[in-house]
N, CA, C and O atoms as a DFTB+ gen file, in Angstrom:
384 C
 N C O
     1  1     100.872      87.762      72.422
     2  2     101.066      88.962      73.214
     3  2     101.742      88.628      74.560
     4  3     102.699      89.258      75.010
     5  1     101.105      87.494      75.203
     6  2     101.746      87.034      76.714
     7  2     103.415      86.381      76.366
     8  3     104.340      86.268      77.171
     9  1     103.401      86.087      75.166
    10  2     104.801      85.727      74.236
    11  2     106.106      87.187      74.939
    12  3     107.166      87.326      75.551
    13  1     105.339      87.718      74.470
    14  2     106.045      89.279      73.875
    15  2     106.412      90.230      75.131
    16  3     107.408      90.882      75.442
    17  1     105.226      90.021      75.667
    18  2     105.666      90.879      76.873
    19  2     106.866      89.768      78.037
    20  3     107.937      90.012      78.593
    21  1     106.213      88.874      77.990
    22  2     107.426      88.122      78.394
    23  2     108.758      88.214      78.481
    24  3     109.483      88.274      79.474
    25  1     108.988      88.220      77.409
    26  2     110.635      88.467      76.586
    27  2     110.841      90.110      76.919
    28  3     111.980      90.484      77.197
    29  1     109.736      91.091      76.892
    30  2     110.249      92.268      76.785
    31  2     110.638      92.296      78.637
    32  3     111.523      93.036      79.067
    33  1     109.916      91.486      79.446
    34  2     110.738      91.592      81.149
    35  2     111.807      90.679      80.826
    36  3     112.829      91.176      81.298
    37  1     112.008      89.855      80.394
    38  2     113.186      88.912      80.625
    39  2     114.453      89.557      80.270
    40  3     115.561      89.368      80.770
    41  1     113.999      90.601      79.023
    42  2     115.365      91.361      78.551
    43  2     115.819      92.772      79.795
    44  3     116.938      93.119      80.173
    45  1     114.460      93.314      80.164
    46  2     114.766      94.219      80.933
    47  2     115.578      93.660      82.412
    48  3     116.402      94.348      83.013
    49  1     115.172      92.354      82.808
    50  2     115.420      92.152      84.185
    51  2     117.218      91.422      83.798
    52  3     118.169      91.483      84.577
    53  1     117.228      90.877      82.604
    54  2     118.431      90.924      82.368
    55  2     120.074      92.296      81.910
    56  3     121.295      92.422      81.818
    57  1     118.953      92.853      81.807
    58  2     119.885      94.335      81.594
    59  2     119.867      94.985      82.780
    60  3     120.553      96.006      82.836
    61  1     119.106      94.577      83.989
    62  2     119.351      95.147      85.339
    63  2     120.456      94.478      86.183
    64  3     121.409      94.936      86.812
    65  1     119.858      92.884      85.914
    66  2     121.598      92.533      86.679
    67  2     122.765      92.048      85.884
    68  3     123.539      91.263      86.432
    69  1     123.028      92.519      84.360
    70  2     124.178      92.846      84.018
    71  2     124.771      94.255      84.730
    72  3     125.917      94.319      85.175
    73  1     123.595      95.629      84.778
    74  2     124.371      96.636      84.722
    75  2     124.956      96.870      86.599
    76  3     125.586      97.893      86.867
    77  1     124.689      95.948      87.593
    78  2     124.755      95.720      88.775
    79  2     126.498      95.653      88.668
    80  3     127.276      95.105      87.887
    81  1     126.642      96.439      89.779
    82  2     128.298      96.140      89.968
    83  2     128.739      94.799      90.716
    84  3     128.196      94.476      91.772
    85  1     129.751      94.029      90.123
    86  2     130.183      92.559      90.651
    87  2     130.858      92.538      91.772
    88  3     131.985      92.974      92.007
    89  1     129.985      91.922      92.559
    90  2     130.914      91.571      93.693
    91  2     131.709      90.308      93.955
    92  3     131.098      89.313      94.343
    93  1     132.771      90.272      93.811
    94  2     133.087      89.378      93.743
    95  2     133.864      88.803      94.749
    96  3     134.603      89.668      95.218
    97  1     134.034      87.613      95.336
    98  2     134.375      87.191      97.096
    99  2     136.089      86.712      96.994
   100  3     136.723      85.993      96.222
   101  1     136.337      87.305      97.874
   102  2     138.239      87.307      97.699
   103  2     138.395      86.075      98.294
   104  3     137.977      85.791      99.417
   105  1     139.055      85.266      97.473
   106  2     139.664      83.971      98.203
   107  2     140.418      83.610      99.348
   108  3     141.587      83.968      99.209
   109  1     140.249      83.168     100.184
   110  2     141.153      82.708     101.472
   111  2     142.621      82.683     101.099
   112  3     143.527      83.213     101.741
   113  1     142.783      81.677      99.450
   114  2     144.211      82.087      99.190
   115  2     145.010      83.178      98.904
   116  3     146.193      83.458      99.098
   117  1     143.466      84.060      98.074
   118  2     144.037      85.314      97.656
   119  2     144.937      86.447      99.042
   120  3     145.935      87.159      98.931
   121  1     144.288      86.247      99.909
   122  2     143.834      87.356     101.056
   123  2     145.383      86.091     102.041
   124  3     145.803      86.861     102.905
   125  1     145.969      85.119     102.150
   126  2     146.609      84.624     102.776
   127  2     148.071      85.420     101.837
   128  3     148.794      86.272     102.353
   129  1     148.208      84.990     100.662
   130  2     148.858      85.782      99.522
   131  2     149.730      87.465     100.037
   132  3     150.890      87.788     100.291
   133  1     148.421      88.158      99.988
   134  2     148.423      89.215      99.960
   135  2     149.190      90.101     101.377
   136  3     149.924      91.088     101.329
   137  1     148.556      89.099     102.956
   138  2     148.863      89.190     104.195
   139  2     150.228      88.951     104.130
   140  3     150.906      89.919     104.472
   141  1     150.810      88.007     103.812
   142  2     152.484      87.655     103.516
   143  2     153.123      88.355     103.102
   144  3     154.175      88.804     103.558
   145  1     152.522      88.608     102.019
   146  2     153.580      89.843     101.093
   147  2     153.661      90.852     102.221
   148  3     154.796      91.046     102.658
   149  1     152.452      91.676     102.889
   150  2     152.252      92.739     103.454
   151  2     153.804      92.504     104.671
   152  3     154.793      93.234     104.733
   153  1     153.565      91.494     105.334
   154  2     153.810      91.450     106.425
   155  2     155.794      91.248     106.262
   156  3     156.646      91.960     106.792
   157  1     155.986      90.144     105.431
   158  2     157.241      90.013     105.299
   159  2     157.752      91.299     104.647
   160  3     158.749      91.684     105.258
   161  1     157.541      91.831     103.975
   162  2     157.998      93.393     103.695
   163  2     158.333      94.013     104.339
   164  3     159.211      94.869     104.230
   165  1     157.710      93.730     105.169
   166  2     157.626      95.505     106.548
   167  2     159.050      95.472     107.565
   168  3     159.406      94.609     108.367
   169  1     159.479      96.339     107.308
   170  2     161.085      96.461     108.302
   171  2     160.289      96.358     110.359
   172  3     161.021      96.126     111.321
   173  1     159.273      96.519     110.439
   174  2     158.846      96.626     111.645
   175  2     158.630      95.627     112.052
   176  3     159.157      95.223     113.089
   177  1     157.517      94.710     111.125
   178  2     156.798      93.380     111.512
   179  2     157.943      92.146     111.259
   180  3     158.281      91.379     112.162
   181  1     158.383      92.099     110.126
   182  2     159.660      90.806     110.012
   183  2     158.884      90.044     110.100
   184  3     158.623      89.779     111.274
   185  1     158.207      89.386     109.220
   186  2     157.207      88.607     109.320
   187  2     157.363      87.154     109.004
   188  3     156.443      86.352     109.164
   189  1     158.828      86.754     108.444
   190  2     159.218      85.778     107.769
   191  2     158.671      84.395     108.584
   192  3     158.194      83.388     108.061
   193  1     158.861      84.628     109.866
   194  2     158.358      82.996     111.223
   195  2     156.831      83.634     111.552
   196  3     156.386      83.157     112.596
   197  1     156.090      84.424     111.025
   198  2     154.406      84.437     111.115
   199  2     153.544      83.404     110.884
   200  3     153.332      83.100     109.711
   201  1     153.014      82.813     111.745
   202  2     152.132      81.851     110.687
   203  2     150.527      82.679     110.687
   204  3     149.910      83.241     111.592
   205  1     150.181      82.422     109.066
   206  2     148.709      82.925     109.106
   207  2     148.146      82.157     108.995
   208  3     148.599      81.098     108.560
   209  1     146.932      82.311     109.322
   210  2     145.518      81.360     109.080
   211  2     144.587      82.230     108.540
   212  3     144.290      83.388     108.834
   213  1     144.020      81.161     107.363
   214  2     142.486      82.184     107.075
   215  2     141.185      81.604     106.922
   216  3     141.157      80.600     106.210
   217  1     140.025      82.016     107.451
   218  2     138.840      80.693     106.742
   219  2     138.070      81.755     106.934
   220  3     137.825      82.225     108.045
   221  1     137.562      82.279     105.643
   222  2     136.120      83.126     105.555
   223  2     136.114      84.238     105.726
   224  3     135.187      84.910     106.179
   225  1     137.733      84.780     105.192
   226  2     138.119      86.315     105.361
   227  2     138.080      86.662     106.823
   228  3     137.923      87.822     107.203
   229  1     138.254      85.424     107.814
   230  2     139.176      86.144     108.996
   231  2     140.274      85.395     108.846
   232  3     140.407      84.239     108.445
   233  1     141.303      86.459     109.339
   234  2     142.701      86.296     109.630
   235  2     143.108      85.909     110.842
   236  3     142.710      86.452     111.873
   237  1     144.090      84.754     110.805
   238  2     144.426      84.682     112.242
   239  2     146.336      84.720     112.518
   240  3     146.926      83.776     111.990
   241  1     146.976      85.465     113.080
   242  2     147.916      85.978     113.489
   243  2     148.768      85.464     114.309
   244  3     148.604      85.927     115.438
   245  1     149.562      84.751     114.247
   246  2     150.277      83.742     115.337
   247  2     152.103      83.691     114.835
   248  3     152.651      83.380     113.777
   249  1     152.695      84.222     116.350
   250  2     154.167      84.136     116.508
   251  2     154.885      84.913     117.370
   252  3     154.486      84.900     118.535
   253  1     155.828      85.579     117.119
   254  2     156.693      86.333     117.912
   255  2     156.913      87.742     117.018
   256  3     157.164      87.912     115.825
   257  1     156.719      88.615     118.064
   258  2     157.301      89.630     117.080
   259  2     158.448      90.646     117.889
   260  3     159.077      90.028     118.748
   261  1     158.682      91.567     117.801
   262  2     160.392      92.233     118.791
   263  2     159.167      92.655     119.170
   264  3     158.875      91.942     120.130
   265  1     158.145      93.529     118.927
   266  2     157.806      95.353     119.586
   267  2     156.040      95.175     120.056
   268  3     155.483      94.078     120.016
   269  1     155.484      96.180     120.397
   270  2     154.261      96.653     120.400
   271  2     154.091      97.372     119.184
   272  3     152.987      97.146     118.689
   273  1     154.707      98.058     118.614
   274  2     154.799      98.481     117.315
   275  2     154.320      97.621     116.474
   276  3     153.265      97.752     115.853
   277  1     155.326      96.397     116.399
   278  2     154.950      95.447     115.301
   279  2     153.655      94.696     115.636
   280  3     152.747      94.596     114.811
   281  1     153.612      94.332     116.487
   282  2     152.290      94.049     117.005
   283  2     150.922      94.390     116.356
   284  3     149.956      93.752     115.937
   285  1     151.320      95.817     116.478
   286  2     150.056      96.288     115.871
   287  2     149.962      96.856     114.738
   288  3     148.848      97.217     114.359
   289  1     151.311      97.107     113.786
   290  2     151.274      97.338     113.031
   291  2     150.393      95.920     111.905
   292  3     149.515      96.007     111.046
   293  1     151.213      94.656     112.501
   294  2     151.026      93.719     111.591
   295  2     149.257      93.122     111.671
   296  3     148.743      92.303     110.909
   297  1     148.806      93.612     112.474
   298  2     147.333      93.746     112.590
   299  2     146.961      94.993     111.551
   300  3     146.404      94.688     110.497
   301  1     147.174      96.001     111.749
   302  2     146.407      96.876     110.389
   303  2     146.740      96.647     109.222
   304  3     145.867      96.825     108.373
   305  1     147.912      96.244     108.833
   306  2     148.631      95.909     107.890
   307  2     147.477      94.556     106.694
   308  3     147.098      94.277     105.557
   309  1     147.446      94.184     108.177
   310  2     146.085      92.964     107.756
   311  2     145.084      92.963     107.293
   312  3     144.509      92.347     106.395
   313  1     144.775      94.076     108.293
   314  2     143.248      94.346     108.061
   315  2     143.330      95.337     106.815
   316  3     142.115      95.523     106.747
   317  1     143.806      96.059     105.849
   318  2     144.030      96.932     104.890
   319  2     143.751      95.881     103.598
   320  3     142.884      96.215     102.791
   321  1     144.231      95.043     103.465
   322  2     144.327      93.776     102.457
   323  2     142.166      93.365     102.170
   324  3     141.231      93.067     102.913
   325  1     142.313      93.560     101.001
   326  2     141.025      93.647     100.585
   327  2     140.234      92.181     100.620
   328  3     140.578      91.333      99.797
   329  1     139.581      91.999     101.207
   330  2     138.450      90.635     101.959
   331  2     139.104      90.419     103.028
   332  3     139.146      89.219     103.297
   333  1     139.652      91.105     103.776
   334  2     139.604      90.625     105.384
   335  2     138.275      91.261     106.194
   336  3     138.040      92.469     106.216
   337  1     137.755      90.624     106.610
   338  2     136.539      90.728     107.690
   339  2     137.106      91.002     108.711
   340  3     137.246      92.219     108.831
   341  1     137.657      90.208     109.823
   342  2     138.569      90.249     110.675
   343  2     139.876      89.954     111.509
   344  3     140.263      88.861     111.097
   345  1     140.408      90.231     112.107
   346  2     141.729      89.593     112.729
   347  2     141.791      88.911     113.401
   348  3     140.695      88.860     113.959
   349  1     142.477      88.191     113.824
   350  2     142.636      87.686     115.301
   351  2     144.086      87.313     115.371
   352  3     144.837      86.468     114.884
   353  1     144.156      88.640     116.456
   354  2     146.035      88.971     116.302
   355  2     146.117      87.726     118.071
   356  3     145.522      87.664     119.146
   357  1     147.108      87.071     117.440
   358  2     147.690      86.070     118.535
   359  2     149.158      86.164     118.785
   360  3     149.915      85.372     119.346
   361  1     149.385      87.378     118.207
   362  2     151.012      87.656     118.058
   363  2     151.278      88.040     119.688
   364  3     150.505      88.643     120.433
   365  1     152.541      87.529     119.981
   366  2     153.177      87.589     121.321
   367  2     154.711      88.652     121.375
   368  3     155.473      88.728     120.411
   369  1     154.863      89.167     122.277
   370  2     156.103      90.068     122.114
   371  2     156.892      89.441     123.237
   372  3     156.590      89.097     124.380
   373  1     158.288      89.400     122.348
   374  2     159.084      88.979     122.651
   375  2     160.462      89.576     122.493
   376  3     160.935      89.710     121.364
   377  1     161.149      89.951     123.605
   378  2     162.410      90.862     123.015
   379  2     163.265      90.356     122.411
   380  3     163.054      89.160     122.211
   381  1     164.386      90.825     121.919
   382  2     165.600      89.320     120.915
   383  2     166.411      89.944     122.081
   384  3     167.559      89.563     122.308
């Protein structure tokens, strides 16, 4: 009987954290990936001389950019990209 009931929690507590939604943790590479694409795309940011940094889903933001625009664009831009925690915009403006 202590057999039985056993197995009958082991199955239930296993059908509780199968039916749990997965969380699953976005990679530093994934989320470095993703920031690039974002950033070199953008007609505002020109992101091509950006350097990023990432460790632990914060972002870190470092270079030149023309505007205040880009500035801050390339900060939300960032932060939109799924496992960023936070920024740390080090971007400097610089006119051409």
């Amino acid at each position: 009987m202590r057999v039985r009931t056993a197995l009958v929690l082991l199955a239930l507590l296993l059908a509780a954290a199968l039916s749990l939604p997965a969380q699953k943790a976005v990679s530093d590479n994934l989320i470095f990936d993703q920031v690039r694409i974002r950033l070199v795309a953008d007609v505002d940011v020109k992101g091509n001389n950006l350097r990023i940094g990432v460790s632990g889903g914060v972002v870190t933001l470092q270079g030149n950019v023309e505007s205040e625009k880009a500035l801050k664009k390339a900060e939300k831009l960032t932060k939109r990209v799924k496992g960023v925690k936070s920024v740390v915009n080090q971007l400097r403006i610089v006119k051409p």
